[in-house]
N, C-alpha and C positions, 0 to 999 in steps of 0.2 A: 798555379799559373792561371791567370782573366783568359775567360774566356771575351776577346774584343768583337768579332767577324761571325762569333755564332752562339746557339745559346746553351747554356749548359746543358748538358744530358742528365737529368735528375734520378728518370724512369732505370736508365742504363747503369748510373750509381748502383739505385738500389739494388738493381738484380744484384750484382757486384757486390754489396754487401751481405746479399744473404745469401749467396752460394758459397761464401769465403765463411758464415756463419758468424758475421759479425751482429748481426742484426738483435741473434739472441743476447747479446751480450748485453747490447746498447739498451735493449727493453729492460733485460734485469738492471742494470744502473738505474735506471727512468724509476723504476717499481721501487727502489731505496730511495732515491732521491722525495720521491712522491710518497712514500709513508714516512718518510721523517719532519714533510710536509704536515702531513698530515697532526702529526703531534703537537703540533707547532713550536719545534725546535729552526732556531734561526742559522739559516746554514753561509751566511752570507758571509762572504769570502774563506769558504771553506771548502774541502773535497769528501764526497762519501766514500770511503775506504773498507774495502770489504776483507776480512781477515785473511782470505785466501785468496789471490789476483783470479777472477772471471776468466782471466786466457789462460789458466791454469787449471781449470775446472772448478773455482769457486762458482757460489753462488749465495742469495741473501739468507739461505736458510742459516749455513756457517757465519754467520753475523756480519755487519759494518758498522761504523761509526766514523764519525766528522772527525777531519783530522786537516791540518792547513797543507795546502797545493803543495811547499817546498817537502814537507814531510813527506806523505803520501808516492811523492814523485820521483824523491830521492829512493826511494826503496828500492825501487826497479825491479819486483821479484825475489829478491832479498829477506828472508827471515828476518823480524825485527829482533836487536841483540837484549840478552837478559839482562837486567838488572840484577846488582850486586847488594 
């Protein structure tokens, strides 16, 4: 929802995010995104996918890699199924 008649509360977001402890999360994404950057693998129109979802207690030590939006997004916490 626009905010029309006032300005967004940015300061008040953030708190909000990192008492919710989102904040941690968003920096670990930022820190994969930025060393894959780094490599200079082209991540352009793709998602960093981390093997273990972040709000699950992943993190980039347990690995990520580039994988496209529908994929990544369809998973939803979901073990990826085995291959036959």
């Amino acid at each position: 929802m626009p905010y029309k008649k006032t300005k967004r509360p940015y300061k008040k977001e953030y708190k909000k995010q990192k008492a919710r402890g989102e904040h941690k999360d968003r920096m670990e994404r930022q820190r994969a995104r930025r060393a894959l950057d780094k490599k200079g693998v082209n991540r352009k129109g793709k998602d960093v996918s981390h093997k273990k979802m972040l709000s699950r207690g992943g993190s980039n030590k347990q690995g990520y890699k580039l994988e496209s939006p529908s994929k990544n997004r369809s998973r939803n916490g979901k073990k990826p199924a085995k291959r036959r």
